[in-house]
C-alpha positions in Angstrom: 122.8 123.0 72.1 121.0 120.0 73.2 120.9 121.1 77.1 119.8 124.7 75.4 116.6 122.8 73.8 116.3 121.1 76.8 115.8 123.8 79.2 113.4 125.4 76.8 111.2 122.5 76.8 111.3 122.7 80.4 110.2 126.3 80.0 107.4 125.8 77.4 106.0 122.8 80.1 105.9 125.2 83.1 103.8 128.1 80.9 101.5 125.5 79.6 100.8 124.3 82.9 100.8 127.7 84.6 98.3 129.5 82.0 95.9 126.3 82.3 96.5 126.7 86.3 95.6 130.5 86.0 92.1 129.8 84.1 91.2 127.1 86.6 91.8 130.0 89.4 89.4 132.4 87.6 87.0 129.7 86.8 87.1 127.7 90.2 87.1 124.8 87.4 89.8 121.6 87.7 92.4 120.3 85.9 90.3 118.0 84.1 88.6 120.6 82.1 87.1 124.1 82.8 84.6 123.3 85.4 83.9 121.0 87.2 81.2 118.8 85.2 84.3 118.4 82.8 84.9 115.5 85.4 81.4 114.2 85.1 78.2 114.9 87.3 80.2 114.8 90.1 80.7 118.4 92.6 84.6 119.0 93.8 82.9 118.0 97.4 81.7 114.4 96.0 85.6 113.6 94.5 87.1 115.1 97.8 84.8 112.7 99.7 85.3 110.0 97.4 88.9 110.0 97.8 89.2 109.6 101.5 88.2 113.5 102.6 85.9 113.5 105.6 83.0 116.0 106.3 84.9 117.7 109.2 88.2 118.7 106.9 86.0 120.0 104.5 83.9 121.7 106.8 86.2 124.4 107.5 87.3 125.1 104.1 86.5 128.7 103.1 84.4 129.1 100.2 86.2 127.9 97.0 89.4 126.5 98.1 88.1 122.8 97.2 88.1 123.3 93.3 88.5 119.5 92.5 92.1 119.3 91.9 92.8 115.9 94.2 93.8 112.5 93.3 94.9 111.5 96.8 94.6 112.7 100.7 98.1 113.1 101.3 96.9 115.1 104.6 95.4 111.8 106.1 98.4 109.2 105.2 101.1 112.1 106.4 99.3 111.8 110.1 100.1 114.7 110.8 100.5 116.0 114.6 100.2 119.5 116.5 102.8 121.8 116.6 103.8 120.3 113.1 105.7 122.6 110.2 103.7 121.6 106.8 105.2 122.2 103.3 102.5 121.8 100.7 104.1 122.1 97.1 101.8 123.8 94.7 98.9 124.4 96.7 96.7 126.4 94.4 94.0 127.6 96.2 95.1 126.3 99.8 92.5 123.5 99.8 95.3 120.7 101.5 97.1 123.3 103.3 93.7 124.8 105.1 93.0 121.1 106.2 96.6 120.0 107.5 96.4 123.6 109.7 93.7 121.9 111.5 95.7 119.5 112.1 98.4 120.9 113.0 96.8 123.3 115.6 98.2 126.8 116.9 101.4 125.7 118.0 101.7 124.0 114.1 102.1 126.0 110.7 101.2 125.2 107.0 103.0 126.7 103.9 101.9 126.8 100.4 103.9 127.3 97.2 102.6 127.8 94.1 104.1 129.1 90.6 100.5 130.2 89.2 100.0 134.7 90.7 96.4 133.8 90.2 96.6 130.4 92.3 98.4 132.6 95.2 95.7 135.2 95.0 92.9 133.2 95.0 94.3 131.6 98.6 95.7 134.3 100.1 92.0 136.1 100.1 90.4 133.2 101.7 93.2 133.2 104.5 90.7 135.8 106.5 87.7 133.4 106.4 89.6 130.4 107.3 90.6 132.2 110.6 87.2 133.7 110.9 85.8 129.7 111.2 89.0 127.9 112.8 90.4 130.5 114.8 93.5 129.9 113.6 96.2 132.3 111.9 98.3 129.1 111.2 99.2 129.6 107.1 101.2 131.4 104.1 101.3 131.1 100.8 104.2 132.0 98.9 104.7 132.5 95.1 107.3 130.2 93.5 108.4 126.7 91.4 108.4 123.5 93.4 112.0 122.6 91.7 113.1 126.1 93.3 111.5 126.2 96.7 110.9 129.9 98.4 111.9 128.1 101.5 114.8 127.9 104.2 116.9 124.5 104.4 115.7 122.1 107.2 112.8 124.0 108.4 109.9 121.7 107.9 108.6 118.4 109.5 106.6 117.3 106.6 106.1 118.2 102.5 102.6 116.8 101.3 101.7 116.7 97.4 98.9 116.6 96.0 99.0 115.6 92.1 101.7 118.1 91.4 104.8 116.7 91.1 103.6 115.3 87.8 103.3 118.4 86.6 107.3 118.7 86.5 109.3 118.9 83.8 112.2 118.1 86.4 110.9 116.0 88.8 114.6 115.4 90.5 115.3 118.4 90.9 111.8 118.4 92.7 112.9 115.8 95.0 116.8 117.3 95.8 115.0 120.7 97.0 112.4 118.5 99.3 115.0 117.0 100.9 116.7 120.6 101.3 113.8 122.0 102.7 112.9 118.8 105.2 114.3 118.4 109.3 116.7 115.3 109.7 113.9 112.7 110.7 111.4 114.8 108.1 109.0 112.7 105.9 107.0 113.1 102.8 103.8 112.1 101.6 102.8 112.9 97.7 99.7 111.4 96.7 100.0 111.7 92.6 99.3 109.7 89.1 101.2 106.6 88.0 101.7 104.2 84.6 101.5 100.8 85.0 102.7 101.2 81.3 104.1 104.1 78.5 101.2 105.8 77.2 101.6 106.6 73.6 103.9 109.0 71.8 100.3 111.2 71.1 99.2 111.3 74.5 102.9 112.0 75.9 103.2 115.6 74.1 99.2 116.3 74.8 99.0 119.7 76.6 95.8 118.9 77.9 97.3 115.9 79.3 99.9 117.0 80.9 97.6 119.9 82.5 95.3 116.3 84.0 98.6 114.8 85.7 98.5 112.1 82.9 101.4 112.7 80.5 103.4 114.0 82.9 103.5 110.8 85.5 106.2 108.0 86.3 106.2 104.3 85.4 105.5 102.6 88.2 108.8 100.3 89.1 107.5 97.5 91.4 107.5 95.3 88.6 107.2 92.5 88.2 105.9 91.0 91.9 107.1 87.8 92.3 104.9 85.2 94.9 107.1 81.9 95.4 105.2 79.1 97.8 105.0 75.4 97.5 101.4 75.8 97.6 98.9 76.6 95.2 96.2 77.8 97.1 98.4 80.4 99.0 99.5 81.5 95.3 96.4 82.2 94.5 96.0 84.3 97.3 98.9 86.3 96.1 97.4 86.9 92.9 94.5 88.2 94.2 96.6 90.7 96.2 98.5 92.0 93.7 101.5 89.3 92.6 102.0 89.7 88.7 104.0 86.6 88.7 103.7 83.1 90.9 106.5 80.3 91.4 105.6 76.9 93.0 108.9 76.1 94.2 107.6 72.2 94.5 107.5 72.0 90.6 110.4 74.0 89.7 114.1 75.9 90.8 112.9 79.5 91.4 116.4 80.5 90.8 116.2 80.7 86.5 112.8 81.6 86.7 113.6 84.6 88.9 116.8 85.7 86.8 114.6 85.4 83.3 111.6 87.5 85.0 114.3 90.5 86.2 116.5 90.0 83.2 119.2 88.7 84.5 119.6 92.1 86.7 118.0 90.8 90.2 115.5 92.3 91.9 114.9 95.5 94.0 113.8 94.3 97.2 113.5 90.5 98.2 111.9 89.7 101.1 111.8 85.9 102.9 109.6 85.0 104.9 110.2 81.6 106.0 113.3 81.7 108.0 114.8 79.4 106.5 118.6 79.2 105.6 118.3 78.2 102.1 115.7 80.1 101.0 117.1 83.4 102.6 120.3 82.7 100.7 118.4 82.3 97.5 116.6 85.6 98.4 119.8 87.5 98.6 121.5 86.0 95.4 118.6 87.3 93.5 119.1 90.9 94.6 120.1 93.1 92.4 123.5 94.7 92.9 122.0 97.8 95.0 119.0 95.3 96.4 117.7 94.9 99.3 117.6 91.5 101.1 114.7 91.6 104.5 114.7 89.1 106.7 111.0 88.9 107.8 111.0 85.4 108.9 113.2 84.1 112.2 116.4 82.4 110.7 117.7 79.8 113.4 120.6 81.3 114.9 122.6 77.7 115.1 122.9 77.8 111.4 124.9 79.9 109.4 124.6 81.8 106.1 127.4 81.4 103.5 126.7 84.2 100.7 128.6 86.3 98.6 129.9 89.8 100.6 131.8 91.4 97.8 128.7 93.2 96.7 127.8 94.7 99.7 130.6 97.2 98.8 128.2 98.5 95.8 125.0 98.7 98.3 123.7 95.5 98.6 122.0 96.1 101.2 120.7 93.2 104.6 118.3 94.1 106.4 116.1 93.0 109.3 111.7 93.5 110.3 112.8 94.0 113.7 109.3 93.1 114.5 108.6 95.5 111.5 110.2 98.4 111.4 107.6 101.2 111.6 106.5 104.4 113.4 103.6 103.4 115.2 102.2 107.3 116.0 102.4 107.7 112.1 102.0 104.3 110.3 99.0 102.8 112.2 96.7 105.7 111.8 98.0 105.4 107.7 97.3 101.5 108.2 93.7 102.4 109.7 93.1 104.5 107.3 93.8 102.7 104.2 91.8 100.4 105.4 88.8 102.3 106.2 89.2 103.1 102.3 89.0 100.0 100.9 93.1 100.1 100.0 94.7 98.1 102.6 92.2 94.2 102.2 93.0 92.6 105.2 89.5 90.9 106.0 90.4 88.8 102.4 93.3 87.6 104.1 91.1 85.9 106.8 90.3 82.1 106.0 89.6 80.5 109.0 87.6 81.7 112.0 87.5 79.4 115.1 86.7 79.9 118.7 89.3 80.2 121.6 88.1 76.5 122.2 89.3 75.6 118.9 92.8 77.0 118.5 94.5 73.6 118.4 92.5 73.7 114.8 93.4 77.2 114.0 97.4 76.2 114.4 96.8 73.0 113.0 95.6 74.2 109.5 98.3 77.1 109.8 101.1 74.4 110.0 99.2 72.5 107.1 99.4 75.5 105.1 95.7 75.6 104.4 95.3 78.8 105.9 96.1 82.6 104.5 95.1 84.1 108.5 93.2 82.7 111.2 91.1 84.8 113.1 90.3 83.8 117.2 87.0 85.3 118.7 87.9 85.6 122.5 84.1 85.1 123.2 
């Protein structure tokens, strides 16, 4: 009975979302209201710009297909490449999947699913003008629900999002058929809503909510975000970038502190950064059971770790940076980018500036920890 009620939830969630879908595709309006001044004085061009869009991907949109509906660029972080296969999941009316055909060129393609007839319509009739200013006859858009995917297994390099998963009533399932649909060695990139806490019972069943991406998003896990340094200054730093919690481990054992602020359950990830013995071993003793330990900083290969194996048999998991493990071709133009936006503060982490002359000084205060970064000018 209760799995009955449940799927009719799920069912009542999908109309709401698609009727208020199908009035934003005959109104060119967004999802925070019927038109676009329901968002304030600003045109779906100004938000697209103001979240990262450039002038040249929204210069080859056809006419209407930018109706405001973004909260993220997913098409910019996925870095996508030529000759790329492109999943976007409810695309509405094509805006994303127009801009990551550019990107992906001739030898590329771009798919679209949506659940919303009107939605499909709407892009499918711009298709001609997108080839008539691009050249390209690079997309398709099918119709269908993102938990039930109108697409083959492993066919696509990359699934983008683009605040739609919160519209979900089964956001799992969601992710089970992306990973169906994805190439081994695929990747994802969802830009979407988050709660840095539960919103109120009210809010929760709001319809219009839901329809803005608000009721239906996740809580936000990375909490809390422990900083743990024998110095206060560099604590401070970590505040400023985002640490919810700081531990002078001069003043006090991290270890209760640590076990109080998770609970007693350990933490997600814990990451050390000093290569050193001891405090790597305190790192991985305050993993949780399916944690995972990275060793960012060089431990001294003379000196051995003594730690407790038995629950790596439950997915504790060791790993190493390698140097930072990374796909250059995809994560630096992400890094660059996030930058260029404002997201990624890396001049903040710059305290000290000296001259080649002076980089006796530079390594000096680094040792001294008075220094977040130094930054040498070779001139």
């Amino acid at each position: 009975m209760a799995k009955q009620v449940d799927i009719e939830k799920d069912e009542n969630v999908r109309e709401s979302v698609r009727k208020a879908y199908s009035e934003i595709a005959k109104t060119d309006g967004s999802c925070c209201g019927a038109s676009a001044s329901s968002c304030g004085s600003y045109s779906p061009t100004d938000l697209s710009r103001g979240i990262g869009y450039s002038q040249e991907d929204l210069s080859i949109l056809p006419d209407g297909a930018n109706m405001g509906l973004s909260c993220g660029n997913p098409t910019a972080l996925a870095g996508l490449k030529p000759g790329e296969f492109v999943l976007d999941l409810g695309s509405g009316g094509g805006f994303d999947v127009f801009i990551a055909a550019q990107k992906v060129g001739k030898d590329g393609f771009v798919i679209g699913t949506d659940m919303t007839p009107e939605m499909i319509t709407k892009a499918r009739n711009s298709i001609k003008k997108f080839t008539e200013k691009t050249g390209l006859s690079n997309v398709e858009f099918r119709l269908g629900e993102i938990e039930h995917l109108p697409i083959e297994d492993e066919t696509m390099d990359v699934v983008i999002s683009n605040c739609v998963i919160n519209l979900s009533p089964d956001k799992p399932q969601v992710w089970r058929e992306i990973a169906r649909v994805l190439k081994p060695g695929g990747r994802v990139c969802v830009s979407d809503l988050a709660l840095l806490e539960p919103l109120p019972e009210k809010v929760k069943e709001s319809a219009a909510a839901l329809v803005g991406c608000i009721s239906g998003a996740v809580l936000v896990n990375a909490y809390p975000i422990v900083a743990i340094d024998l110095n206060d200054t560099k604590l401070e730093w970590a505040r400023n970038f985002g640490a919810t919690h700081t531990v002078n481990a001069s003043h006090t054992t991290p270890d209760s502190v640590l076990m109080e602020l998770s609970h007693g359950q350990g933490f997600d990830a814990a990451v050390d950064t000093t290569g050193i013995t001891d405090v790597f071993q305190t790192a991985y003793n305050m993993t949780s059971k399916t944690g995972k330990t990275v060793m960012a900083g060089v431990l001294h290969h003379e000196k051995p770790i003594t730690i407790d194996a038995f629950p790596l048999h439950f997915g504790r998991q060791i790993i190493g940076s390698h140097g930072g493990d990374t796909q250059p071709d995809v994560d630096i133009p992400r890094y660059i980018r996030l930058y260029q936006l404002g997201k990624l503060k890396l001049d903040e982490q710059i305290t000290h500036r000296y001259g080649l002359d002076d980089i006796n000084k530079a390594i000096d205060v680094v040792q001294k920890g008075e220094a977040g970064k130094c930054l040498i000018s070779m001139s």
